[in-house]
C-alpha positions as semicolon CSV with decimal commas, in nm:
position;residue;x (nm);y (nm);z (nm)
1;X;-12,837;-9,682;-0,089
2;X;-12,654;-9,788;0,195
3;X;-12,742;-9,656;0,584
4;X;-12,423;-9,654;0,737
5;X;-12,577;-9,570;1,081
6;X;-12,498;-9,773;1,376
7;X;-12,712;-10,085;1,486
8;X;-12,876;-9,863;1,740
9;X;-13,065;-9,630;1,516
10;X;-13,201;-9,933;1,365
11;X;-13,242;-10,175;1,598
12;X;-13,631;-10,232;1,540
13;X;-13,499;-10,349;1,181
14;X;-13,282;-10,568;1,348
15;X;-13,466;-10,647;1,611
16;X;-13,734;-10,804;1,347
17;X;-13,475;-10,961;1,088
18;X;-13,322;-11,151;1,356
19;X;-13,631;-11,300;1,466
20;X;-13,757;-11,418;1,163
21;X;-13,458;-11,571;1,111
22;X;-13,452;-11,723;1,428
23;X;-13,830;-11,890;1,371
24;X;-13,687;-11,989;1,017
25;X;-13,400;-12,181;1,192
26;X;-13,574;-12,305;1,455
27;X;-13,912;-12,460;1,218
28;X;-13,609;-12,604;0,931
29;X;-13,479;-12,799;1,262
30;X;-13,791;-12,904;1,357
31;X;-13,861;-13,036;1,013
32;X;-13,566;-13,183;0,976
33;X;-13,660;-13,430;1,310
34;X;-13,950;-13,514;1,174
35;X;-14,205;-13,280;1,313
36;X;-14,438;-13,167;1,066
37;X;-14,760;-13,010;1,262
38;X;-14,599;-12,719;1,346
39;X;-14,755;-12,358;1,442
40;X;-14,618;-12,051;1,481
41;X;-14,828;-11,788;1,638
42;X;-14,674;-11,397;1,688
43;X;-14,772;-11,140;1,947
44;X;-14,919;-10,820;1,841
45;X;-14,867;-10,648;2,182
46;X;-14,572;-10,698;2,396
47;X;-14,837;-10,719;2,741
48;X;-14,797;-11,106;2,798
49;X;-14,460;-11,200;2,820
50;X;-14,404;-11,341;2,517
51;X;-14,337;-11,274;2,142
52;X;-14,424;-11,596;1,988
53;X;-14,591;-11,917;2,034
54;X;-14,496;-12,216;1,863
55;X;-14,661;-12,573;1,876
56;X;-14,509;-12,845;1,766
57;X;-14,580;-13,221;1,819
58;X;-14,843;-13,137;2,065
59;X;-14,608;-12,922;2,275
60;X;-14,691;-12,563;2,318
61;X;-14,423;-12,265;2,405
62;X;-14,494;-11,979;2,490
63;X;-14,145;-11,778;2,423
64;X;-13,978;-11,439;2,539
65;X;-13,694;-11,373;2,285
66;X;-13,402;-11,136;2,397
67;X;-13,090;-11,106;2,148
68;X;-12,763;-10,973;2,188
69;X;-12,448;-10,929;1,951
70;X;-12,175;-11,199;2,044
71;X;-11,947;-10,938;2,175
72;X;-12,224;-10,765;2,424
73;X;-12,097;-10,747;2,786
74;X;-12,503;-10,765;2,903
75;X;-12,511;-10,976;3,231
76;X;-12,870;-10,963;3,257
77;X;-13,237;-10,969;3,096
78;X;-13,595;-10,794;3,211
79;X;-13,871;-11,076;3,152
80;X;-14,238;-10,979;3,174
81;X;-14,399;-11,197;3,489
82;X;-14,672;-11,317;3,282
83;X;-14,458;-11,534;3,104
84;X;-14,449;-11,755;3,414
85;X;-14,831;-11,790;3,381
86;X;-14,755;-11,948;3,056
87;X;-14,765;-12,368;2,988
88;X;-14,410;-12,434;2,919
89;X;-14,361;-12,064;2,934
90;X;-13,951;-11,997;2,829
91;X;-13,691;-11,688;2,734
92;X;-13,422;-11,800;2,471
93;X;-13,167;-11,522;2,479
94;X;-12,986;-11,551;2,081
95;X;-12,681;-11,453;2,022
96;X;-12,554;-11,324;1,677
97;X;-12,265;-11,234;1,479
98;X;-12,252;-10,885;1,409
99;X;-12,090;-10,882;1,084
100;X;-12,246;-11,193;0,927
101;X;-12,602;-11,187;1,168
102;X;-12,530;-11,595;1,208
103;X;-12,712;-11,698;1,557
104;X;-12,583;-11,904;1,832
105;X;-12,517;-12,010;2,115
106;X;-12,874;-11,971;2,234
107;X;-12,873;-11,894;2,627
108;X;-13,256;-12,133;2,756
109;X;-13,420;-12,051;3,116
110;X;-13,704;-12,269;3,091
111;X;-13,821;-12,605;3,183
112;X;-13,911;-12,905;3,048
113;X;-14,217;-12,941;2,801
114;X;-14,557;-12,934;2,991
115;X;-14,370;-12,821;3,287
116;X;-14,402;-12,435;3,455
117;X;-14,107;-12,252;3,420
118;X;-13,866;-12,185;3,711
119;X;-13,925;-11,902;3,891
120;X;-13,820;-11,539;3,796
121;X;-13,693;-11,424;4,126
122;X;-13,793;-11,115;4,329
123;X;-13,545;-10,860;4,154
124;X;-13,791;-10,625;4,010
125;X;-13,685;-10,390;3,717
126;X;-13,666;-10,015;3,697
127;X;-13,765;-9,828;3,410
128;X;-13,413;-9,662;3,186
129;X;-13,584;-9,370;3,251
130;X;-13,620;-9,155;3,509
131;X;-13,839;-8,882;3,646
132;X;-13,746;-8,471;3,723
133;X;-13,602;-8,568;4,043
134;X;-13,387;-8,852;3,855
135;X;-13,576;-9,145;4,032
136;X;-13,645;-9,442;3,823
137;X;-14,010;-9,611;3,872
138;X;-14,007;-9,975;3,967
139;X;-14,155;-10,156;3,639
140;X;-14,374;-10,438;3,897
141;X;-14,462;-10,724;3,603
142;X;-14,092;-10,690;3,528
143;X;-13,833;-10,892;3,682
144;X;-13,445;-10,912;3,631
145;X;-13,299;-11,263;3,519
146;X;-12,901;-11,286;3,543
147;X;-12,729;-11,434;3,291
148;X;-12,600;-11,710;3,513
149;X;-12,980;-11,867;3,525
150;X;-12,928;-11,975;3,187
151;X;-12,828;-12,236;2,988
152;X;-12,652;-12,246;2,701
153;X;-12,688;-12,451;2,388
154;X;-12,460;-12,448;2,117
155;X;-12,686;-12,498;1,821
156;X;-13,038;-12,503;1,718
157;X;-13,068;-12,840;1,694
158;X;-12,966;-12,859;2,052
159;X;-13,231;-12,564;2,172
160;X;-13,498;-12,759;1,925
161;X;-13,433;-13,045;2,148
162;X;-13,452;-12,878;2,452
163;X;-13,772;-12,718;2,369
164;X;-13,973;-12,977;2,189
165;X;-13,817;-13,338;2,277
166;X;-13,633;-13,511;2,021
167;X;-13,710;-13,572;1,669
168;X;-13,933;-13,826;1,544
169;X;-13,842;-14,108;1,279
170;X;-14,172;-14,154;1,055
């Protein structure tokens, strides 16, 4: 049976489908350079910043995914402040066909491997929610990142590059 319902109602599905196949793409680059101790580790709680970890040639990122459809006018993300506590702590912000779910261009904020991460900034984020009175709480850990803080990378042999150095000829 087919659910017709928009992307909305299942965007936990989605959510999870384009993140594995964002890790799949990712580990076949890295393979493909050469790397082949490479670790993937998930979060089970969304409390530290990240969602996964992945190690890879020695080099260990911790990683805030954010996704959005091609098409998606969204100018900015919320990023946990933890993350920035993180070695080589980074937030790749996918981007994905909707009709055919093919990612790219990835959008990096991040710094080199072994290096902290740039700063966040001070713009903290208000919960989507608000109270009776209408007020929305500030949300402290979490900050607001524009969309012009980002680079972008074309494909993900260019963000495996970025995040991990390049490949290695055995």
């Amino acid at each position: 049976m087919t659910d017709n319902l928009p992307e909305t109602h299942n965007s936990s599905i989605l959510e999870k489908l384009l993140e594995h196949q964002f890790v799949a793409s990712l580990t076949a680059s890295l393979w493909r350079r050469g790397f082949r101790d490479i670790e993937v580790l998930r979060a089970e709680v969304d409390a530290f910043g990240h969602d996964i970890v992945i190690e890879a040639g020695g080099i260990l990122r911790h990683i805030q995914l954010k996704s959005s459809h091609r098409d998606a006018r969204t100018a900015r993300v919320n990023i946990h402040s933890r993350l920035a506590t993180k070695p080589s702590g980074c937030v790749i912000w996918y981007l994905y066909d909707r009709s055919t779910l093919e990612l790219g261009p990835f959008r990096w904020f991040g710094s080199e491997p072994g290096t902290a991460m740039p700063p966040l900034g001070d713009r903290i984020a208000r919960d989507s929610r608000g109270n009776r009175q209408g007020q929305k709480a500030e949300r402290e850990d979490i900050r607001v990142l524009p969309k012009a803080r980002f680079d972008t990378l074309a494909t993900i042999d260019d963000l495996a590059d970025t995040l991990f150095g390049p490949g290695r000829v055995d």
